[in-house]
KETORSE-681160 format. One record per atom (N, C-alpha, C): x, y, z; residue in one letter; residue number from 1. Coordinates in nm, 2 decimals. Layout:
N
R       X       Y       Z  residuo  num
R       X       Y       Z        A  NUM
...
***
This chain:
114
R       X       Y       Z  residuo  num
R    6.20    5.35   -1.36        X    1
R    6.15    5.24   -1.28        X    1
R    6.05    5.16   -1.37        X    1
R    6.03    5.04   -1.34        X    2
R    5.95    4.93   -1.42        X    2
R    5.89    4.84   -1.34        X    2
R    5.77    4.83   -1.34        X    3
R    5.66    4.78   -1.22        X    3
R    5.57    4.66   -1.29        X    3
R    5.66    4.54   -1.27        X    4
R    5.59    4.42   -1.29        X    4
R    5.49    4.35   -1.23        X    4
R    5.35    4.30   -1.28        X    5
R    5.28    4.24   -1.24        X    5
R    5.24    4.09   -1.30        X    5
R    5.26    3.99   -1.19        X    6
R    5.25    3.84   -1.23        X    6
R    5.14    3.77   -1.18        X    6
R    5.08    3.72   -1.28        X    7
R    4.98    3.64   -1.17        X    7
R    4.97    3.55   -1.19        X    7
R    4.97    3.48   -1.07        X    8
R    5.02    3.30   -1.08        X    8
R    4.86    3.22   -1.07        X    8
R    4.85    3.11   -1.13        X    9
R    4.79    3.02   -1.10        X    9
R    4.75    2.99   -0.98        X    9
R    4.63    2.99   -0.96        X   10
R    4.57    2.94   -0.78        X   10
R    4.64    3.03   -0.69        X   10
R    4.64    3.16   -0.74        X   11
R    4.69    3.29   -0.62        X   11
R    4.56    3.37   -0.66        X   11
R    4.49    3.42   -0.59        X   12
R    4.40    3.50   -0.58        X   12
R    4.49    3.66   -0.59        X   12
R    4.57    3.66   -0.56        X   13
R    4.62    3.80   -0.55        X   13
R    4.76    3.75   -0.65        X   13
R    4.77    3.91   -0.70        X   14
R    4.89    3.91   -0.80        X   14
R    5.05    3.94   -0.71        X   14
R    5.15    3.91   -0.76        X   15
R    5.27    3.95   -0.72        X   15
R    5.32    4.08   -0.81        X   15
R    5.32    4.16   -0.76        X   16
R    5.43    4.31   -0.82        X   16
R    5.52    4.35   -0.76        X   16
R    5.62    4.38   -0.89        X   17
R    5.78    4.40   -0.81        X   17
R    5.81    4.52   -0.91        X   17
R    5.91    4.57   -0.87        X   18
R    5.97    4.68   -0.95        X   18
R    6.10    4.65   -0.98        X   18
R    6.15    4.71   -1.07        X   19
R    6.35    4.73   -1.14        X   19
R    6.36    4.90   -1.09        X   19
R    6.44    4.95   -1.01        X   20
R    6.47    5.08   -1.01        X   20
R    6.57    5.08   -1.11        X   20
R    6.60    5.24   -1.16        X   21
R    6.74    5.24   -1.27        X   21
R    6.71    5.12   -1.36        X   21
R    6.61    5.12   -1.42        X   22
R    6.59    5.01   -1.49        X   22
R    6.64    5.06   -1.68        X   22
R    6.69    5.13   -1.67        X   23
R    6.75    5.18   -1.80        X   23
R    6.86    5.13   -1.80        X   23
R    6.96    5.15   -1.70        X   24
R    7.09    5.07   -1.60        X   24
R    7.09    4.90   -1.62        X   24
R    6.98    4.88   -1.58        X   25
R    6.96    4.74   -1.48        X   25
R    6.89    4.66   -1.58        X   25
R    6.81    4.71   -1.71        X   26
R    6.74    4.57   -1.77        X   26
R    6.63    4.47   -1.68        X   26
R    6.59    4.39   -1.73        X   27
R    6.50    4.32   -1.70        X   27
R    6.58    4.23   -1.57        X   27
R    6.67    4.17   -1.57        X   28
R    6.75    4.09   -1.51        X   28
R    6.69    4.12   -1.33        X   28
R    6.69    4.18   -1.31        X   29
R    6.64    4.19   -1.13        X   29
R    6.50    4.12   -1.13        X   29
R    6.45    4.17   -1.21        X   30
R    6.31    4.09   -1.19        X   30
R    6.28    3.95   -1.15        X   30
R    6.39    3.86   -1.26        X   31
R    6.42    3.72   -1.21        X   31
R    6.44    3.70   -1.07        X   31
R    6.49    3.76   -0.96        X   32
R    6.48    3.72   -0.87        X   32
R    6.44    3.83   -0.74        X   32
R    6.35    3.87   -0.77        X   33
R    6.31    4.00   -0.71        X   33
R    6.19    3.92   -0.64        X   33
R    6.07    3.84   -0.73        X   34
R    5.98    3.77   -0.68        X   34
R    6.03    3.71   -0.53        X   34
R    6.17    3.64   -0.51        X   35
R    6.16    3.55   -0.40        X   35
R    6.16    3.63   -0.29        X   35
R    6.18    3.75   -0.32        X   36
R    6.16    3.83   -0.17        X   36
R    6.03    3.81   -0.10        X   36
R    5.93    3.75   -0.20        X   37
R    5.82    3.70   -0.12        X   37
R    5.80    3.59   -0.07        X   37
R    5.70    3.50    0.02        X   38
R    5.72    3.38    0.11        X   38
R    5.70    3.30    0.03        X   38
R    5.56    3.33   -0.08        X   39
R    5.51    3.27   -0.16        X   39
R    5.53    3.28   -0.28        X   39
R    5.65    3.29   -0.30        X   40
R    5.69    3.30   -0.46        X   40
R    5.83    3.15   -0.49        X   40
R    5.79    3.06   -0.57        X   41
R    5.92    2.95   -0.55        X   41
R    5.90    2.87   -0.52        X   41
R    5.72    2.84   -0.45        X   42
R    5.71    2.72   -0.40        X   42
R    5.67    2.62   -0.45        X   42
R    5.64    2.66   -0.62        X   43
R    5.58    2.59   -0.71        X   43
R    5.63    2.53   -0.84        X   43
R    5.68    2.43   -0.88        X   44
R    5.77    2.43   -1.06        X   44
R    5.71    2.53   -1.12        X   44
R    5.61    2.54   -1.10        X   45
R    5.57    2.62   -1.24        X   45
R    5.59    2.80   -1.21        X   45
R    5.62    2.83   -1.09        X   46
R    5.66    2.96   -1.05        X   46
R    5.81    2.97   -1.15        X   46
R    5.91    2.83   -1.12        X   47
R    6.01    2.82   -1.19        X   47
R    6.05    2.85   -1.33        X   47
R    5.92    2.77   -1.40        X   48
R    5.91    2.76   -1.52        X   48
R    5.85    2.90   -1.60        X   48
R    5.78    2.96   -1.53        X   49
R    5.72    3.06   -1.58        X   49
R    5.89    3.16   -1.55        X   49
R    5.93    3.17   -1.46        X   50
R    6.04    3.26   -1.54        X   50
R    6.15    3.20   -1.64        X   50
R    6.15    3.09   -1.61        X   51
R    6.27    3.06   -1.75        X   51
R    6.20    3.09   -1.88        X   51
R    6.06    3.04   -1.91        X   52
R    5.97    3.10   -2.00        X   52
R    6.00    3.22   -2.06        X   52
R    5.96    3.32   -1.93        X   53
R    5.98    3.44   -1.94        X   53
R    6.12    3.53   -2.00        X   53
R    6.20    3.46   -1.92        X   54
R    6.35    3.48   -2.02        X   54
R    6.38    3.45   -2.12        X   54
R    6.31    3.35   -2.18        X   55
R    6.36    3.36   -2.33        X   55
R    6.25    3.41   -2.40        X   55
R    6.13    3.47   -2.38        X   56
R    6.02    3.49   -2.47        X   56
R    6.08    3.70   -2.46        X   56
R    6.15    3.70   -2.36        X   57
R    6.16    3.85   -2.37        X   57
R    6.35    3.90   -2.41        X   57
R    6.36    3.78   -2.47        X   58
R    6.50    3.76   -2.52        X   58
R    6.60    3.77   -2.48        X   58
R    6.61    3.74   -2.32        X   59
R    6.80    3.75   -2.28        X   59
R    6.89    3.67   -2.28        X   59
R    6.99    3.69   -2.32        X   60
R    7.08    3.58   -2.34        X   60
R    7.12    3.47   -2.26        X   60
R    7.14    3.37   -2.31        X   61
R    7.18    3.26   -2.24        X   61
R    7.07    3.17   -2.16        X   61
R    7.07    3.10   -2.07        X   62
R    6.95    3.03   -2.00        X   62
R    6.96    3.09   -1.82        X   62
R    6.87    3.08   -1.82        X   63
R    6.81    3.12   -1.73        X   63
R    6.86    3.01   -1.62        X   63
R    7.02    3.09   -1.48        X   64
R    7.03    2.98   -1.41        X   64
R    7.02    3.09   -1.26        X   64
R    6.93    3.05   -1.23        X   65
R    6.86    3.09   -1.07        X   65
R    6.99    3.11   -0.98        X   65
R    7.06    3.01   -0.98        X   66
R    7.13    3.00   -0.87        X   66
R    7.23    3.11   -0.85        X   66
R    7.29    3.09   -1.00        X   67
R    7.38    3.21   -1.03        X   67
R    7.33    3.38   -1.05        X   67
R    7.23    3.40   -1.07        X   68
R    7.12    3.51   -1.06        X   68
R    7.10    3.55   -0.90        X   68
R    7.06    3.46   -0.80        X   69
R    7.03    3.49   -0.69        X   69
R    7.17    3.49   -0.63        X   69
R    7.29    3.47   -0.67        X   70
R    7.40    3.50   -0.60        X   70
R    7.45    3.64   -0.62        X   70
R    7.41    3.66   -0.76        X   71
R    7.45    3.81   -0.79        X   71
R    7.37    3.89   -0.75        X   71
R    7.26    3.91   -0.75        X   72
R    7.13    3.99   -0.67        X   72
R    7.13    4.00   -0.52        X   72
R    7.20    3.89   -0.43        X   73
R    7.23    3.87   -0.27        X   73
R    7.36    3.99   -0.25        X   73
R    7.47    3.95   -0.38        X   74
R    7.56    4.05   -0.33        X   74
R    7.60    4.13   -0.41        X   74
R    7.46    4.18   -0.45        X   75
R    7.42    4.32   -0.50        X   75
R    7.37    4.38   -0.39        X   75
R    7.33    4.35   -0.27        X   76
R    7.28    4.42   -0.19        X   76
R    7.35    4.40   -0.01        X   76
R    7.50    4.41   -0.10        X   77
R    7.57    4.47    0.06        X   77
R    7.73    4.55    0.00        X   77
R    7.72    4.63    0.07        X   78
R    7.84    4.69    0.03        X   78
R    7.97    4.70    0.03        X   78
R    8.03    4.73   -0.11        X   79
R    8.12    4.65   -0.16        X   79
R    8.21    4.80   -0.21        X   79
R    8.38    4.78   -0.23        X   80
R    8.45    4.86   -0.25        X   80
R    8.39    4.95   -0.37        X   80
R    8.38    5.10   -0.34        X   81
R    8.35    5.17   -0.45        X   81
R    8.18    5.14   -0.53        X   81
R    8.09    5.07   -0.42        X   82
R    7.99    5.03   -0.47        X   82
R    7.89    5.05   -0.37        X   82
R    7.77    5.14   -0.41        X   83
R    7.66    5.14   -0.30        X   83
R    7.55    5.04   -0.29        X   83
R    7.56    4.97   -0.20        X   84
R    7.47    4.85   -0.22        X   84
R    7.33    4.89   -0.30        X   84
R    7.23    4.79   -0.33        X   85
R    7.10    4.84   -0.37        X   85
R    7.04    4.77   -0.25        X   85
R    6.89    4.86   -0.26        X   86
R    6.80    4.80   -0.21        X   86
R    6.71    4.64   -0.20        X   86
R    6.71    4.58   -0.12        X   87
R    6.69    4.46   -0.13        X   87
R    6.50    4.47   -0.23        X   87
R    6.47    4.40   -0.28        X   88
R    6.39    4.42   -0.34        X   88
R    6.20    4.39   -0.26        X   88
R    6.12    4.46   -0.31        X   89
R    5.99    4.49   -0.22        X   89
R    5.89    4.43   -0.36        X   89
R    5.85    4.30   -0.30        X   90
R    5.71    4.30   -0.40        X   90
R    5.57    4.27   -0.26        X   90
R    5.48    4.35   -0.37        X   91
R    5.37    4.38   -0.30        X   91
R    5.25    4.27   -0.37        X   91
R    5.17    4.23   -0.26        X   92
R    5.04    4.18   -0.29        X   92
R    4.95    4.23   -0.33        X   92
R    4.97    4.26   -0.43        X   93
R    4.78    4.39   -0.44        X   93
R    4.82    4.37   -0.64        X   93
R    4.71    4.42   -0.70        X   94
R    4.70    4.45   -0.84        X   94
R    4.82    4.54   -0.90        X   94
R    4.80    4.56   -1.03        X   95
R    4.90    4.65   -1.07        X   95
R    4.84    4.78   -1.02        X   95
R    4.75    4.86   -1.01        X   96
R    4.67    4.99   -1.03        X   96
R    4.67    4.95   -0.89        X   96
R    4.67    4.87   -0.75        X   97
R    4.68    4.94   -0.63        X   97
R    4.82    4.94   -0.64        X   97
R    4.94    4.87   -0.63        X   98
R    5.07    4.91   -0.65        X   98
R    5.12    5.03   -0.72        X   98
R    5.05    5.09   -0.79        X   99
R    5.08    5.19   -0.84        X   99
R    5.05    5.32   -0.79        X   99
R    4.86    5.28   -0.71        X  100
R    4.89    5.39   -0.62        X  100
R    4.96    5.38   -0.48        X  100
R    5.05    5.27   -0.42        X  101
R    5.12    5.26   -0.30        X  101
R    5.24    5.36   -0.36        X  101
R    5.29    5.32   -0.47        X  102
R    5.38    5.38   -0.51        X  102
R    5.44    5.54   -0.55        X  102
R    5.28    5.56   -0.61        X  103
R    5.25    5.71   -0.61        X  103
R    5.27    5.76   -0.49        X  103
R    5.19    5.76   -0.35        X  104
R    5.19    5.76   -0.29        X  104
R    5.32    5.79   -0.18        X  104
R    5.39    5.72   -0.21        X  105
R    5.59    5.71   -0.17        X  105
R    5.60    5.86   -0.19        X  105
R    5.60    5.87   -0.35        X  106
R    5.66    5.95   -0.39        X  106
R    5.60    6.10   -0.40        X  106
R    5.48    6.08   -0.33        X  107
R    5.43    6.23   -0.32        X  107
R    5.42    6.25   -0.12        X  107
R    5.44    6.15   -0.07        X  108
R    5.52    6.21    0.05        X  108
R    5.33    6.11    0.17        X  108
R    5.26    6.09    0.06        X  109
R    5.07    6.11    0.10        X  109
R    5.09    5.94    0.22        X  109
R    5.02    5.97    0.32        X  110
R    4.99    5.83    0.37        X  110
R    4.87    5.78    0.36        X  110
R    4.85    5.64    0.37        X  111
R    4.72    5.54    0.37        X  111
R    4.68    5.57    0.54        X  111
R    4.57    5.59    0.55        X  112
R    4.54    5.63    0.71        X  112
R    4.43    5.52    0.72        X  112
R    4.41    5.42    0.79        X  113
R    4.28    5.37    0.89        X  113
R    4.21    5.44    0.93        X  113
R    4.07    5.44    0.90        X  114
R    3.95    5.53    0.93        X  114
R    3.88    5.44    1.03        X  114
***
């Protein structure tokens, strides 16, 4: 797994997303993992910073959203001989609290209200 953290201009709080099977999967989910949030896309420069991003981290070809979010949408419903994936979860918080929400998952522990 691979746990990205972005922070946008005039966001007080960061956006973090994850790639599961990211050995598998490459960076390529990331591109559109962000929109699962309300506030991710509403800005060019949200735009620009991933095409940016795409080529400063070298993948091929240019960076076209449209065709990316179509394969990411029906990446996550199931298809012959294929288990859908999980629709993707990005969280509001820093990289170090995301990481302990995530810790957290995976050690079974809950955040309790005192």
């Amino acid at each position: 797994m691979t746990v990205y953290e972005v922070v946008s201009p005039f966001s007080l709080v960061p956006f973090c997303t994850t790639v599961h099977k990211f050995s598998e999967q490459g960076h390529r989910p990331f591109f559109t993992s962000l929109f699962a949030c309300s506030d991710w896309g509403l800005r060019m420069s949200d735009i620009a910073f991933l095409e940016d991003t795409w080529t400063q981290i070298g993948m091929e070809g240019y960076l076209d959203l449209d065709a990316e979010m179509k394969r990411a949408t029906e990446m996550c419903f199931p298809s012959q001989g294929m288990m859908p994936q999980a629709e993707p979860t990005v969280y509001r918080a820093t990289l170090e609290e995301t990481l302990d929400i995530l810790g957290n998952k995976l050690t079974g522990k809950v955040n309790q209200c005192v």
